[in-house]
N, C-alpha and C positions, 0 to 999 in steps of 0.2 A: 504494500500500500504506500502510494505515496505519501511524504511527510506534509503537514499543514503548513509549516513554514517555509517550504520549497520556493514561493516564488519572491518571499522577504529575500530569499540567499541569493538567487539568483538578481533578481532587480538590484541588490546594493554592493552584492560582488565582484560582477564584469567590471565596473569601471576601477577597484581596486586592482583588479590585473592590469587591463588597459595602462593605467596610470603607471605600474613598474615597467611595463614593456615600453608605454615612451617615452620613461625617463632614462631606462639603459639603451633602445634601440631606435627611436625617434621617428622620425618619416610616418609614414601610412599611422600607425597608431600614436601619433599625436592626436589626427586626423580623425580617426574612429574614435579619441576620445572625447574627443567636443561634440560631434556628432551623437553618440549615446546620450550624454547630457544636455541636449537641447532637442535634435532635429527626431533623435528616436522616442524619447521619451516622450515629446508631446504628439508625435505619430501611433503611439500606442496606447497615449490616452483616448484620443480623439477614436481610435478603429475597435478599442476594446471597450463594449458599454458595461460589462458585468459590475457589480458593486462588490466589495473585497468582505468574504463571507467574515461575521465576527467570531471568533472561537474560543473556548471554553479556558476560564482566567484559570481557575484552577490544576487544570491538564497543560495548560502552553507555557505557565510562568518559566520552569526551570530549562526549559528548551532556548525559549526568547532569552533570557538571562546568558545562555551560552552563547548562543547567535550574535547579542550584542559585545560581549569579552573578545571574538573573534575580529565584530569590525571593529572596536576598539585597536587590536594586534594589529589589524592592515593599516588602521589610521596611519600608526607612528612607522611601519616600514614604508609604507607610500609615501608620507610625509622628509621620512630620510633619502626614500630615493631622489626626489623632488629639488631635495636641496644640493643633492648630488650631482643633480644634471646640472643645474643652474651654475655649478663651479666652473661647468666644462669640462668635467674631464670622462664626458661616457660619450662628447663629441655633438650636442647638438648644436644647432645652427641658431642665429635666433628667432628666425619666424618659429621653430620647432620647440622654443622655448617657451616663445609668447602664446603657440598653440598648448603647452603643456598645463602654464598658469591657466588658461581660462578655462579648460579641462577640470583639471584637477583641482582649481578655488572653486568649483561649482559643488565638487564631490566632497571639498573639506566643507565647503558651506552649509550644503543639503543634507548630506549622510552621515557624516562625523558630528555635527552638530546635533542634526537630531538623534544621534547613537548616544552620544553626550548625555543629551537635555532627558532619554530614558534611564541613565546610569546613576544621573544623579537623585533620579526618585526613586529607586530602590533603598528597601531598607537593610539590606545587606552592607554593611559599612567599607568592605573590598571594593563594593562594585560602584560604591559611591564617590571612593577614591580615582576608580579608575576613570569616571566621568569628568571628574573635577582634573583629573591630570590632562585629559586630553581636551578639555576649555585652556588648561595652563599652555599648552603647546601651542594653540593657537591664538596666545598670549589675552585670551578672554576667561582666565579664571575666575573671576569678580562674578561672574554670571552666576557660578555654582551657590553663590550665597542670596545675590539679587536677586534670583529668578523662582527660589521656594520662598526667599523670606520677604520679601519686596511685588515683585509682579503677581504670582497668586493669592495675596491678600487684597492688593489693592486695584486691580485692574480694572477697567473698565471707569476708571476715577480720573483725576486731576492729579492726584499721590499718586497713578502710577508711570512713571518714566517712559516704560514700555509700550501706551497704549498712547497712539495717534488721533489725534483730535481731527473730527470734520475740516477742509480744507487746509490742513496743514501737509505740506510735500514732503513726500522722503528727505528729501536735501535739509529741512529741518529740521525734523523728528532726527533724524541720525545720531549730529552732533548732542543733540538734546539728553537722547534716551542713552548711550554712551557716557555721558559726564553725570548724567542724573541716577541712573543703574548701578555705578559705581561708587559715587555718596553714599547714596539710601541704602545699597546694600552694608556699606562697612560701619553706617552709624546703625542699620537694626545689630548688625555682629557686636558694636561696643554696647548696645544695649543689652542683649542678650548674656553678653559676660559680666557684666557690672550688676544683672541682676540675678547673676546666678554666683557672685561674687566670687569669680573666677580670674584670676591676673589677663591684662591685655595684652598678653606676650602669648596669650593663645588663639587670637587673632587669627582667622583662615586667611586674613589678606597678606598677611608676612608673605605665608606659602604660597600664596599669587606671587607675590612683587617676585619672592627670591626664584619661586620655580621660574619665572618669565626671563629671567635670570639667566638661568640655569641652560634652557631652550637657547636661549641665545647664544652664547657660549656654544651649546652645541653645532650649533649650526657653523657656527665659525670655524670650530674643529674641523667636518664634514666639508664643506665647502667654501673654505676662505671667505674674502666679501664677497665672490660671485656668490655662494651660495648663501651668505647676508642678506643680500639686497635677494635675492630669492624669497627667500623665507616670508620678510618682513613683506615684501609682497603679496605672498601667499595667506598670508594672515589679515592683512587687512582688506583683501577681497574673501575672506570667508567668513570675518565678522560682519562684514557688508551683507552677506546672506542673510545671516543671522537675524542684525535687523532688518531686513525688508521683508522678513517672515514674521517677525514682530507687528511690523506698520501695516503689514496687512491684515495679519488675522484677528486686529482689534480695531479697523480705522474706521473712527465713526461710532464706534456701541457704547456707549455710556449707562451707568445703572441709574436710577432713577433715584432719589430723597422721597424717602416715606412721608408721612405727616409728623410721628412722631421725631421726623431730624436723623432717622437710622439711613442709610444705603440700602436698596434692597440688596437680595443676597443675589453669589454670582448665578447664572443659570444658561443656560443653552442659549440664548438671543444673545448672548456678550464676546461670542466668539463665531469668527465665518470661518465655513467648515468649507468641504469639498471631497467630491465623491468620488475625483477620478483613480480608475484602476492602479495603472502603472506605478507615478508619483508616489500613489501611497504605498505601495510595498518599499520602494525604494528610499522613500523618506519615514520606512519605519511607523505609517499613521499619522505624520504629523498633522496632517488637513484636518483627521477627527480633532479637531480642537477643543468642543464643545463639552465633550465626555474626559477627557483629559483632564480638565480645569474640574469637572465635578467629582474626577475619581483621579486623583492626580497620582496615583500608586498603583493604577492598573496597568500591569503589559500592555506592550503596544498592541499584540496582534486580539488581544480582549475590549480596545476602546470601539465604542459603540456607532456608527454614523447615524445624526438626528436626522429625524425629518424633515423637510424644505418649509414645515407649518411650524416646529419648534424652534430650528436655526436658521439666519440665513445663510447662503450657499453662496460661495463667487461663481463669478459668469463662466471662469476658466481654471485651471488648475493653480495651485499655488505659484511653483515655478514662472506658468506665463504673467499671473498676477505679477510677484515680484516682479518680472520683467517691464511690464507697465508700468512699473512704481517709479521708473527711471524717466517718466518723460509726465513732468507732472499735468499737460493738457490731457493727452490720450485717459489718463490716471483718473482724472477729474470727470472726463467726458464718460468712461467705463461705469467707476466703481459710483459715484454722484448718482446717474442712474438704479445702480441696484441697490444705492441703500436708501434713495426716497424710495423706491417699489418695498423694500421690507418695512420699513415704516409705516407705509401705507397699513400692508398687510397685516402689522401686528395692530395697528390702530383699529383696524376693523372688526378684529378678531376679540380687541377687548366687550367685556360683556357693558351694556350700555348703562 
């Protein structure tokens, strides 16, 4: 019988080969690797209508748990190879370089991160490290704190960093949720310790700062400054994913103030979801957004997709969203559209 999570391994594995083969052999699969990550992936969402069966939290957890330790393993060898080309010494050219970055920053943006953003909700303390090490590698360790203790409390608010306001463009929100994720997260960590009156020498941001450190130095090791200026490259187009996964899957939702001055609680309307097949095996579920934030410790391949009556849906896959999210007209003219129509629709639906 085939295995349930056959097609998680395969959607998020080929581009980790890909990725080593045009980092050591270049040509043709640079080629096939930008391709996978743009021209296939949304060719097989658009030709594949099936919705990605949900499967049983308690049979899949320890499977998914392994599955993610493995992409975790390919993160950091892809990631070495990566910097290894960039030094020049496996001979690529540098269109073959510039092919690899935009390759392989879409894999560390989409896959690695969201392989990450499942590790660190685990309560297995290994596997939370391993999440949080592979944020630190893509010098976005801060996340591992900001992102439980910061964005899923407050999202869909003004408190949260992470969640894009109607008419505000990526180009804003970026720098914003960046400088503001990284605060909020180290002042809830001093609060957290001072009320657990625990020394601030137990700070998770030290082991940001120093791991970030650490990486870096590696890299230098590995690949001289060619493979510096690589790295740092590579990192800050995969934290670029990162947020425009952010700006999209909250742009626009806001919770509403009760009468008595409370927030409502978060709920399925605060997160746009998306249904397409491929994306989501490959990003792990991350599109079920919705169910994620209500059960934020469920395996990925157990998160639920709402209904188009309880969430709303983007028009296109996440991926092509984010891609949108670059040109703030198109962005406005798309998403503007589908989030008066859900407005609408929830306005209708309320009871009168």
């Amino acid at each position: 019988m085939s295995h349930p999570l056959r097609f998680f391994v395969i959607a998020a594995g080929i581009p980790a080969i890909l990725i080593a083969a045009a980092s050591l052999l270049g040509g043709v699969f640079c080629v096939l690797l930008v391709l996978y990550m743009t021209a296939v992936a949304f060719g097989l969402d658009q030709a594949i209508s099936r919705i990605t069966p949900t499967l049983d939290e308690d049979s899949i957890a320890k499977d998914a748990d392994i599955l993610s330790i493995a992409i975790a393993v390919s993160h950091f060898v892809a990631l070495a190879l990566v910097i290894l080309a960039f030094s020049g010494k496996t001979g690529l050219t540098g269109w073959e370089r510039l092919g690899l970055l935009w390759g392989a920053g879409l894999y560390f943006g989409q896959v690695s991160n969201s392989n990450a953003h499942e590790l660190i909700h685990r309560r297995h303390r290994g596997l939370r490290r391993l999440g949080v090490w592979v944020y630190i590698s893509l010098l976005f360790g801060h996340h591992s704190s900001a992102h439980p203790k910061v964005h899923h409390r407050f999202v869909a608010t003004p408190d949260d960093p992470n969640t894009a306001q109607e008419g505000e463009s990526f180009y804003a929100f970026a720098p914003r949720a960046w400088k503001g994720s990284f605060w909020a997260g180290y002042e809830m960590e001093q609060h957290d310790l001072e009320r657990a009156g625990r020394s601030n020498l137990r700070n998770p941001y030290i082991i940001y700062v120093l791991g970030g450190v650490l990486m870096i130095s590696l890299a230098v090791v590995i690949g001289g400054f060619g493979g510096l200026v690589g790295y740092v490259l590579i990192c800050a187009y995969a934290q670029m994913q990162l947020l425009l996964s952010d700006y999209v899957q909250h742009y626009g939702l806001m919770r509403e103030t009760r009468e008595d001055g409370r927030l409502e609680p978060v709920g399925p309307q605060h997160s746009w979801n998306a249904p397409h097949w491929f994306t989501a095996h490959m990003m792990l579920n991350a599109p079920r957004h919705s169910d994620h934030h209500a059960h934020p410790m469920r395996p990925y391949p157990a998160l639920r997709l709402p209904s188009s009556q309880e969430a709303p849906m983007m028009p296109y896959s996440l991926p092509v969203m984010a891609t949108l999210a670059l040109s703030p007209t198109l962005w406005n003219r798309v998403m503007g559209r589908s989030l008066k129509g859900w407005r609408e629709q929830a306005s209708n639906a309320q009871p009168e």
